[in-house]
C-alpha positions in Angstrom: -78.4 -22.9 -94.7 -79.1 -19.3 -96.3 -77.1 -18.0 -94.0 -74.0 -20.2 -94.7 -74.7 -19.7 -98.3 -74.5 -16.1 -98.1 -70.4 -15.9 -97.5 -69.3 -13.1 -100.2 -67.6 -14.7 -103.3 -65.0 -12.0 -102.7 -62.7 -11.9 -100.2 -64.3 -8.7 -98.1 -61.8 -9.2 -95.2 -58.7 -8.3 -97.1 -60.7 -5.4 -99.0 -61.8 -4.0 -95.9 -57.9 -4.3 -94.4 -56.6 -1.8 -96.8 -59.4 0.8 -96.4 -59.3 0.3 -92.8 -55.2 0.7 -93.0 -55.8 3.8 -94.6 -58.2 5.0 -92.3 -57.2 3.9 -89.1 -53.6 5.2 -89.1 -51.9 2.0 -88.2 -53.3 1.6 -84.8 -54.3 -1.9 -85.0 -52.7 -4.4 -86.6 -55.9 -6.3 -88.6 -59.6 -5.9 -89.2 -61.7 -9.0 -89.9 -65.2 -9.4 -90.2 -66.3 -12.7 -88.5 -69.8 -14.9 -89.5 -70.7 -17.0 -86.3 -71.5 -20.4 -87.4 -69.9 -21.9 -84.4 -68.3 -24.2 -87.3 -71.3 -26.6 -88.3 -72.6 -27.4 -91.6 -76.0 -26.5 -93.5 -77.5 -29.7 -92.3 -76.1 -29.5 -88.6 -77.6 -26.3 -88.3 -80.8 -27.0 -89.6 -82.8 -28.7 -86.8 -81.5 -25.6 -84.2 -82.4 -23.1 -86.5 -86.5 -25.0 -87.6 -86.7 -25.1 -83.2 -85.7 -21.3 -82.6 -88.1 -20.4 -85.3 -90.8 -22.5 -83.9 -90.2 -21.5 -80.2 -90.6 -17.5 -81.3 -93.4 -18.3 -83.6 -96.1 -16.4 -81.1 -93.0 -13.6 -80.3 -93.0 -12.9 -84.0 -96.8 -12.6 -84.4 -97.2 -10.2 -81.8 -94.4 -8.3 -83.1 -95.4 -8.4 -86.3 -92.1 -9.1 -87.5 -89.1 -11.7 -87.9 -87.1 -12.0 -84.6 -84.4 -14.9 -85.8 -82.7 -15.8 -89.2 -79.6 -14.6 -90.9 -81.2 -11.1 -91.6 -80.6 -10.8 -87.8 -77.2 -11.8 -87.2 -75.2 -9.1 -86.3 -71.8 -8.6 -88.4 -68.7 -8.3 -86.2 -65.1 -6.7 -86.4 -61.9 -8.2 -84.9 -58.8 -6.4 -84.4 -55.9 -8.1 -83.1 -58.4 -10.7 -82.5 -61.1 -8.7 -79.8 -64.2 -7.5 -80.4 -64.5 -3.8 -81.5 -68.1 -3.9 -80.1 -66.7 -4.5 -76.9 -63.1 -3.5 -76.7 -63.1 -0.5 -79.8 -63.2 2.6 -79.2 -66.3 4.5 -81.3 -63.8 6.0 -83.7 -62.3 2.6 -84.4 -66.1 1.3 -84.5 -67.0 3.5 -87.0 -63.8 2.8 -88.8 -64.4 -0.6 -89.1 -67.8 0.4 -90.5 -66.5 2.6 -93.3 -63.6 0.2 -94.1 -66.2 -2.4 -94.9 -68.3 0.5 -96.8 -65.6 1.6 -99.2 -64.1 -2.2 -99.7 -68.3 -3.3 -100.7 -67.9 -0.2 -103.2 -64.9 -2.0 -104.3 -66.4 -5.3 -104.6 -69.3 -4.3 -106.6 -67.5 -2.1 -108.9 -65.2 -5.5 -109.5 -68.1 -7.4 -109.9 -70.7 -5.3 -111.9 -68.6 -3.1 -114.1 -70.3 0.3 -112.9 -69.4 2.2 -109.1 -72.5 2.2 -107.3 -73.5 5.2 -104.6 -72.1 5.2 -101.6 -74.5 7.0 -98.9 -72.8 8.4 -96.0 -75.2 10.2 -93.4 -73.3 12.4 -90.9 -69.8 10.2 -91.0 -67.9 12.8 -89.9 -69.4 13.9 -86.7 -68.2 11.0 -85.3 -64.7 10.9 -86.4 -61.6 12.6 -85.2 -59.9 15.0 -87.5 -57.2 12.2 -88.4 -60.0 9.9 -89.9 -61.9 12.6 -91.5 -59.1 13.6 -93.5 -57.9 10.5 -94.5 -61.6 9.1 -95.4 -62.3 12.2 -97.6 -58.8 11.3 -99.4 -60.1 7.7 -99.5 -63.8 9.3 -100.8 -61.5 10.4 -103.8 -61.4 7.1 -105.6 -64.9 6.6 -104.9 -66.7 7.2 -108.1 -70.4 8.5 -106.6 -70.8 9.0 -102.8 -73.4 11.3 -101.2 -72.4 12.6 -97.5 -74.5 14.7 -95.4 -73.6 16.6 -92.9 -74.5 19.4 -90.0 -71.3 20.7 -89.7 -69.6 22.1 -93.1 -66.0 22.7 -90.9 -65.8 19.2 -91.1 -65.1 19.0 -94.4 -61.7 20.8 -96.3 -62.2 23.6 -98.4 -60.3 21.3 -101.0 -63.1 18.6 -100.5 -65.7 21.0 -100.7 -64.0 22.6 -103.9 -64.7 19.1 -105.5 -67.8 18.7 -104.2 -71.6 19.6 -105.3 -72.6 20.8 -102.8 -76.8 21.3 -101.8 -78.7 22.5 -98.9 -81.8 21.3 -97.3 -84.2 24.4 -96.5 -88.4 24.5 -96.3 -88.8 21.1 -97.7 -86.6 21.9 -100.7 -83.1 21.2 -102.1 -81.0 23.9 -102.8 -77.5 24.4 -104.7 -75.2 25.7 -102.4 -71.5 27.1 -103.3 -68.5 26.1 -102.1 
């Protein structure tokens, strides 16, 4: 039931559409995250869901950890209606992933009133220099973000301009200039 419950009250898909239009340069026609519910209700779902839980009862002990619920479920993409897990390439993986980043910044700036910080851990690595240019232009109407990276080429000299920039050396953080 938690699970069902737990549909944003925003409409995420067509949020995430734009960013990913923006990111993807028009190489697929739509992006849609999809909840599996195979289409039953709270109180259809309910006696499955009690039996998995009690049939990895003794799983979960010895793991020491949860090994069902909706904290589990895996979110997945569409575009033009197949799985980017299986059929995506990693660039249009990971542009799924940011396009549903940047529309959640979106969302909660809607909702709250105040941007919150977008954390980006070595994005760009794994982008093609088409994407990386387009998602730093996206970054600019992103109020706070944080990105880390190994590889400063990565990022424009305009970008970087912009940009605070800081280095990790000897367990400290350092300002670093553009």
């Amino acid at each position: 039931q938690l699970a069902l419950q737990y549909l944003p009250s925003f409409n995420l898909g067509n949020m995430s559409d734009a960013d990913y239009a923006r990111l993807k340069e028009n190489r697929l026609d739509r992006i849609e995250p999809v909840h599996d519910n195979n289409g039953l209700t709270a109180e259809q779902l309910q006696p499955h869901f009690m039996a998995k839980l009690a049939s990895r009862r003794g799983r979960e002990i010895a793991a020491g950890n949860t090994l069902y619920g909706p904290h589990r479920d895996d979110l997945r993409f569409l575009a033009n209606g197949r799985d980017l897990r299986t059929y995506g390439s990693r660039g249009q993986q990971r542009t799924a992933a940011l396009s549903l980043k940047l529309a959640e910044v979106q969302a909660m700036t809607v909702a709250t009133g105040s941007a919150p910080l977008l954390l980006l851990d070595d994005v760009m690595s794994e982008l093609d220099a088409v994407r990386r240019s387009t998602l730093l232009t996206a970054l600019e109407g992103v109020p706070q973000a944080l990105l880390t990276t190994t590889d400063w080429d990565d990022f424009t000299p305009e970008f970087r301009a912009r940009a605070q920039l800081f280095t990790v050396a000897k367990g400290a953080i350092l300002p670093l200039s553009a």
